[in-house]
C-alpha positions as CSV (number, residue, x, y, z in Angstrom):
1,X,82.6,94.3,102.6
2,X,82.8,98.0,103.3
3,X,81.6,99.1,107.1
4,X,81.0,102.3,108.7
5,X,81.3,103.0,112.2
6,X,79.1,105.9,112.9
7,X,80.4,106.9,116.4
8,X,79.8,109.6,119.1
9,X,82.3,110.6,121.5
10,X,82.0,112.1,124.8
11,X,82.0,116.0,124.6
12,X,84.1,116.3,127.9
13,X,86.7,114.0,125.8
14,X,87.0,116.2,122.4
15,X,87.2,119.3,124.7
16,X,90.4,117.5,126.8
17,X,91.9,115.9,123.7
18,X,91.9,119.8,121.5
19,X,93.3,121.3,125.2
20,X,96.4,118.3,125.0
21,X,96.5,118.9,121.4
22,X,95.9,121.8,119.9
23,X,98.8,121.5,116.5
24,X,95.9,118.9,115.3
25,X,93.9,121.8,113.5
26,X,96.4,122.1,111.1
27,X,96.2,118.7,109.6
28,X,93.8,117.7,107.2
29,X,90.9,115.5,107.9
30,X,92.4,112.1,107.5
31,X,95.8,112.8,109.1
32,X,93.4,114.9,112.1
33,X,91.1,111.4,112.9
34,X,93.9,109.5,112.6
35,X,95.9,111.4,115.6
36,X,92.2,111.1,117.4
37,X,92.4,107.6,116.8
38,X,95.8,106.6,118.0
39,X,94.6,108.2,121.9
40,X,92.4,105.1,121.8
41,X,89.8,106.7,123.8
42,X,87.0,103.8,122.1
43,X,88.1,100.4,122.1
44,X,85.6,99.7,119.0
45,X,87.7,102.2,116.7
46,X,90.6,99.2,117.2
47,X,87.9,96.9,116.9
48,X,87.5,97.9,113.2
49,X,90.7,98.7,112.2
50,X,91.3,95.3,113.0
51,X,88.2,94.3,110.3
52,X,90.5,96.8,108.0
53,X,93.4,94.5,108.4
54,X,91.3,91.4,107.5
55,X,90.3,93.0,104.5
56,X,87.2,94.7,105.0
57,X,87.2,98.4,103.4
58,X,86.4,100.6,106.8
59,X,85.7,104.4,107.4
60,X,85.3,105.8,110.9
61,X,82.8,109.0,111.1
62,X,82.7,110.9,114.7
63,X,79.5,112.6,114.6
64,X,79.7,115.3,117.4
65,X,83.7,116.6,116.5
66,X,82.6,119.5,115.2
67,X,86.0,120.3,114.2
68,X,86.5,117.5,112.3
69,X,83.1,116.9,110.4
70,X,83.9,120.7,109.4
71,X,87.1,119.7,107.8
72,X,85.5,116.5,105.7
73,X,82.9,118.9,104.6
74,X,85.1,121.7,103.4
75,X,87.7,119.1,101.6
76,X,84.4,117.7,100.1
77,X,82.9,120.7,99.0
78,X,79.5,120.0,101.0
79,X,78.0,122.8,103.2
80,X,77.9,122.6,106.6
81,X,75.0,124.0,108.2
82,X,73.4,124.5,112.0
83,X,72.2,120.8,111.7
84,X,75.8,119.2,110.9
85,X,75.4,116.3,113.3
86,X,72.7,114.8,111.2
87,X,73.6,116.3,107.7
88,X,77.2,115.8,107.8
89,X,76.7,112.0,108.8
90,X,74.5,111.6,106.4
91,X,76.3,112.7,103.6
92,X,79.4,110.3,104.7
93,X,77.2,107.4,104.6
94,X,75.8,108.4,100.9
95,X,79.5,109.5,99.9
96,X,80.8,105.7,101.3
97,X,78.6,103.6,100.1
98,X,78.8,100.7,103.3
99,X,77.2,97.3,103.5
100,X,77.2,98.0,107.1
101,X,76.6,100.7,109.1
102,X,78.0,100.0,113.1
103,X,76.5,103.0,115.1
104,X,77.2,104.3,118.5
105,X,75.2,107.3,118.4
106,X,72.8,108.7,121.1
107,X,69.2,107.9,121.2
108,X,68.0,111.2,119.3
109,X,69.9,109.7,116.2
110,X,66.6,106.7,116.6
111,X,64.1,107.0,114.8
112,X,63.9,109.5,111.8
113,X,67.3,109.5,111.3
114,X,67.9,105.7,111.0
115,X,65.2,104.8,109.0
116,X,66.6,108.0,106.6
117,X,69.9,106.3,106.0
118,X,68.9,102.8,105.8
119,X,68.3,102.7,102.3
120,X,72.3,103.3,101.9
121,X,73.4,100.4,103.5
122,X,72.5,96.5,103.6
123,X,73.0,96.3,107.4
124,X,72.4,98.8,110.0
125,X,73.8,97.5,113.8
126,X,73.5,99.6,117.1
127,X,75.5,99.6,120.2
128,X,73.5,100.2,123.6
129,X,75.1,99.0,127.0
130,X,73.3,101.4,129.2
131,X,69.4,102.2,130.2
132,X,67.1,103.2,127.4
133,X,63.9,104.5,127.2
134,X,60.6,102.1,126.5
135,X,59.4,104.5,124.1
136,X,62.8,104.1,121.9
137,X,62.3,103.8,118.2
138,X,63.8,100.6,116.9
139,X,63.3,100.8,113.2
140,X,65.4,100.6,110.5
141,X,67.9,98.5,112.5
142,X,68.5,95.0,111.8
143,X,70.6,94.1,115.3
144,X,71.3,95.9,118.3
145,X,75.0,94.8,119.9
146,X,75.8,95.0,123.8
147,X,78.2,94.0,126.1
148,X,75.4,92.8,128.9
149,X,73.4,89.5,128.5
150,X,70.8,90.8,130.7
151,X,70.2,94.0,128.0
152,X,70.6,91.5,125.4
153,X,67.7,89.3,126.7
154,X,65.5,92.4,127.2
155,X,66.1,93.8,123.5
156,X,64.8,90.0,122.4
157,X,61.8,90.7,124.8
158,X,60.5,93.3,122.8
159,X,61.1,91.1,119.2
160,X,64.6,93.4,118.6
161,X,67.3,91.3,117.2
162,X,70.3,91.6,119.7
163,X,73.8,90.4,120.0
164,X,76.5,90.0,123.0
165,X,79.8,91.6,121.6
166,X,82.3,92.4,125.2
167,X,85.0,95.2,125.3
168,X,88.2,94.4,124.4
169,X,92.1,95.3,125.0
170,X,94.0,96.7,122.0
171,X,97.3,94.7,122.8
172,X,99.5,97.9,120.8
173,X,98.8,100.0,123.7
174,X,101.2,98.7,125.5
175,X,103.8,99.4,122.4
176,X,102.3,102.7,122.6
177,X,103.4,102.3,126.9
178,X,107.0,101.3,125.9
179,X,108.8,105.2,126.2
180,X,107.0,105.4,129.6
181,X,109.1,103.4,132.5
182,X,107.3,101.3,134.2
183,X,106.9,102.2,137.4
184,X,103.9,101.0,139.8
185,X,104.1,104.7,141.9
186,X,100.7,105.0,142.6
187,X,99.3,101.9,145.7
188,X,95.8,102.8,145.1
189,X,93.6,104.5,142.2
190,X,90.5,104.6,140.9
191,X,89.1,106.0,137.2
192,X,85.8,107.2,137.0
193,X,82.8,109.1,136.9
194,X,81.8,110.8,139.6
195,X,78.7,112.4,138.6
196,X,75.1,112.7,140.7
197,X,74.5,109.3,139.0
198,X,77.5,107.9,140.9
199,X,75.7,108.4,144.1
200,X,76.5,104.8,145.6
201,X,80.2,105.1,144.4
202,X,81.0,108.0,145.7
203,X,79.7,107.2,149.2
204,X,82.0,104.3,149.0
205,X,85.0,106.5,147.9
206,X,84.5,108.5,151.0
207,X,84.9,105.7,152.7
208,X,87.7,104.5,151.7
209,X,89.4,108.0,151.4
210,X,89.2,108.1,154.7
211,X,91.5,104.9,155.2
212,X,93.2,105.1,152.4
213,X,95.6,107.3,150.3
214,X,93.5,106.4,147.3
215,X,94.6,108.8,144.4
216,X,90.9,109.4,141.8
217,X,90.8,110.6,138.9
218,X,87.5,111.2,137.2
219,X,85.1,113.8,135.6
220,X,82.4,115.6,137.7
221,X,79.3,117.0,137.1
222,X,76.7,118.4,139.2
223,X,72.5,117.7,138.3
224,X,70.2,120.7,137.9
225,X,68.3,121.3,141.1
226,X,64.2,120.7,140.6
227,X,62.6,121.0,144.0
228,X,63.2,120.5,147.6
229,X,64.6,117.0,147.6
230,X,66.9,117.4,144.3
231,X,68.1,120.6,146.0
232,X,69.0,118.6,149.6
233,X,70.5,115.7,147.1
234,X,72.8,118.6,145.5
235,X,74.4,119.8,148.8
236,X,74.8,116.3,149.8
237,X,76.7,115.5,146.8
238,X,78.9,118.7,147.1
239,X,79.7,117.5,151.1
240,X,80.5,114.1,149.5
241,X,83.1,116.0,146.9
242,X,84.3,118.2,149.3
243,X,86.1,115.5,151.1
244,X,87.3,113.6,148.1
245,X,88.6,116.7,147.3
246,X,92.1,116.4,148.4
247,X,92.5,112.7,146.8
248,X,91.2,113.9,143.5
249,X,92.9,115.0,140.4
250,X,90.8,116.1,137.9
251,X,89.7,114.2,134.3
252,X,92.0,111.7,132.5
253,X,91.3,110.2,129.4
254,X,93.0,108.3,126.6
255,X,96.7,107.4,126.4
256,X,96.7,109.1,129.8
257,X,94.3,107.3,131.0
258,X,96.5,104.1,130.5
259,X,99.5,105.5,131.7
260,X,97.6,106.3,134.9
261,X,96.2,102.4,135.0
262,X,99.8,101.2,134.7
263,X,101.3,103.0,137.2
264,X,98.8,101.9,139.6
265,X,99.5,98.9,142.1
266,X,95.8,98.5,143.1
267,X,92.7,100.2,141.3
268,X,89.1,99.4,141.9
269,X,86.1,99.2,139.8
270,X,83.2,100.4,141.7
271,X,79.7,99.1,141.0
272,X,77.5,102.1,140.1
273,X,73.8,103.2,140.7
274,X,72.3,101.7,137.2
275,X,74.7,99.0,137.1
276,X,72.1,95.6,136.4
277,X,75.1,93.4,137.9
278,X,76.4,91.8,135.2
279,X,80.3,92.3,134.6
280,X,82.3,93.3,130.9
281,X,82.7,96.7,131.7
282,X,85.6,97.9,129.3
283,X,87.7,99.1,132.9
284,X,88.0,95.2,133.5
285,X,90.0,94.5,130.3
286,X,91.8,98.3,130.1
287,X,93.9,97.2,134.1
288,X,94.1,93.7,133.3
289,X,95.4,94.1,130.0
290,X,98.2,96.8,131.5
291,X,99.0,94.0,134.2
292,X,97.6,96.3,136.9
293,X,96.0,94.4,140.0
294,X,91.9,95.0,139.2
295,X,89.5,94.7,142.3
296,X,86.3,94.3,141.0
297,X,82.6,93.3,142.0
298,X,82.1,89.8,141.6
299,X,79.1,89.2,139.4
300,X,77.3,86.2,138.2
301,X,78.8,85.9,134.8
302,X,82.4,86.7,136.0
303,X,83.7,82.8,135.9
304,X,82.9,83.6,131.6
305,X,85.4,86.1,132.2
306,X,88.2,85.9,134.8
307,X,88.5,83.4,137.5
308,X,88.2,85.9,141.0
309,X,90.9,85.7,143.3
310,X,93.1,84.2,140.5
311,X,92.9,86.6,137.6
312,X,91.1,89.4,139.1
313,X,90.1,90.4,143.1
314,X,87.0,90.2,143.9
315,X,84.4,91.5,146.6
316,X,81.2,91.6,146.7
317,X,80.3,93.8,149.8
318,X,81.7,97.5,150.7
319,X,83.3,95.4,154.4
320,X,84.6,93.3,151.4
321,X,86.4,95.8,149.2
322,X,87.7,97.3,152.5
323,X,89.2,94.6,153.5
324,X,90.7,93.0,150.4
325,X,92.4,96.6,149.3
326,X,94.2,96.6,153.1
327,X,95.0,92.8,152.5
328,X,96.4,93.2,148.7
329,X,98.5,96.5,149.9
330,X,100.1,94.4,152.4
331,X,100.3,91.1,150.9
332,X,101.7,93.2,147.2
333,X,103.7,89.5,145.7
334,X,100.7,87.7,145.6
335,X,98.3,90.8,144.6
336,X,101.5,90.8,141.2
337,X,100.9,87.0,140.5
338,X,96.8,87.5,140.3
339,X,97.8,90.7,138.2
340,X,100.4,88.9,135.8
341,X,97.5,86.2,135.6
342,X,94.8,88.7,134.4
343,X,97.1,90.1,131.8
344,X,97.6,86.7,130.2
345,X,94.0,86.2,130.1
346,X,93.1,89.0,128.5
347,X,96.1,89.3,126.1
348,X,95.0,85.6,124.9
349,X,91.3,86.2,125.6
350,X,89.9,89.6,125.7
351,X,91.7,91.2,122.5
352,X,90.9,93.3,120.5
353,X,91.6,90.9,117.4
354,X,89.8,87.9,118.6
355,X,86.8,90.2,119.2
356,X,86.8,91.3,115.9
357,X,86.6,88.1,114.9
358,X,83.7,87.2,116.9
359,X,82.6,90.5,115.3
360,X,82.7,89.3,111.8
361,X,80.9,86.1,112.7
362,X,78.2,88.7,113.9
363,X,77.8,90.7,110.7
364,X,78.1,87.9,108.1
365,X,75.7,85.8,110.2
366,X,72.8,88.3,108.7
């Protein structure tokens, strides 16, 4: 069976990974995804290489690296025009030939350009874990996979075939780890947007920046202003980052990412503004899986997941989260055994080759 993944990355990521590594220009295109790759930014790129290993034939197209869609064209011999992000896709999928087509692509790739490159494949599949407009154009795809049952139940709702398929740890990252000591330097972190969509996060941040040496680390954007509320919104959001300020220290992503995760005691996974409540966030299985202490909300479906207070903390108030950081820091031996417990469940539960698995069962069960 030959799949593509069809995958967008975030633009703040590409610019971060071509600052770290700028030699990767000089490689050709396969060599050039492949270092990309390895930085496991996206957990479902290990997710499929996994299918590669069970012997599925698998090719990986990241539609918005405009350095690398330039390079597949020009070793192809296509052109590469103002509308690359559509025709350069495209012209993958026709040069592939796949049974199935996996895409993570934005919402403007719904629509036209779906129902364009359906005919090229048996099986078109979707990922969406996040809020989506009512007026989004379903057609052409056959199943739409996210990590939230309460998405899942509202894709059925409107007759849109939908799968649960949760995040999962790629158990080599910790090979990757191995030239790094291990050393837990950092008592308190947390990784993580911090954008005007944040807005309940970041008030609790303050908070606890203020009791805390918490060290962040996190991109941050500010919202265009549009009249007199958005404008008194904006400079309360710039007060708010003002203060977290001196605790934060700038954007991490990939490998660094991870290294940042293990060398953290403590780090906390803060509920945000959009969040429907439902836990599988890939955070959970990136600190858990590194045998770093995870303090997360306690939602409904969490028992499916880890067991609180054994496998992961818990809270499920801001007095809560207070109070369980200042009781972990100080009570570190037992905060180790809860950490030590996670890691085993998601090394034997939440990895990257059992979800493929489960992944498989999704795309031969069509």
């Amino acid at each position: 069976m030959r799949v593509l993944l069809l995958w967008q990355y975030y633009d703040r990521y590409l610019h971060y990974f071509y600052q770290r590594y700028p030699d990767v220009e000089l490689l050709p295109y396969e060599q050039h995804q492949n270092k990309l790759i390895s930085d496991n930014f996206i957990w479902t790129f290990a997710l499929i290489l996994r299918l590669r290993e069970s012997g599925y034939e698998v090719e990986i197209a990241i539609v918005n690296d405009e350095n690398l869609q330039r390079k597949w064209a020009v070793e192809k011999g296509k052109d590469f025009n103002r509308d690359w992000q559509f025709s350069i896709p495209y012209q993958q999928i026709q040069n592939f030939h796949p049974d199935i087509i996996w895409s993570g692509c934005p919402f403007n790739y719904y629509g036209r350009f779906f129902r364009e490159i359906k005919p090229f494949c048996k099986l078109l599949f979707t990922w969406i874990s996040c809020p989506w407009s009512n007026q989004l154009d379903f057609s052409g795809i056959d199943c739409v996979l996210t990590s939230d049952i309460a998405l899942q139940a509202a894709f059925e709702k409107l007759g849109v075939s939908s799968q649960v398929l949760l995040p999962a740890f790629e158990p080599r990252i910790l090979k990757q780890l191995e030239n790094h000591s291990l050393i837990r330097d950092i008592p308190l972190s947390f990784v993580g947007g911090l954008s005007s969509g944040h807005r309940s996060r970041k008030e609790m941040l303050n908070k606890l920046a203020k009791l805390y040496q918490i060290q962040i680390w996190g991109y941050r954007f500010k919202q265009p202003v549009s009249g007199l509320r958005s404008l008194l919104n904006r400079i309360k959001g710039e007060i708010e980052d003002y203060r977290l300020d001196t605790h934060h220290n700038g954007e991490v992503w990939g490998m660094e990412m991870y290294r940042i995760l293990q060398r953290s005691f403590l780090t906390i996974d803060i509920v945000i503004d959009m969040d429907i409540g439902m836990a599988g966030s890939m955070r959970m299985f990136e600190a858990t899986g590194l045998g770093t202490l995870l303090l997360t909300y306690d939602a409904p479906n969490m028992p499916d997941l880890f067991a609180s207070d054994c496998e992961v903390a818990t809270y499920r108030t801001g007095n809560e989260l207070i109070d369980k950081i200042k009781y972990y820091l100080e009570h570190k031996e037992e905060g180790e055994k809860i950490a030590s417990a996670g890691q085993k469940r998601t090394l034997t539960e939440h990895n990257t080759l059992k979800r493929s698995r489960e992944l498989m069962n999704i795309f031969e069960s069509f």
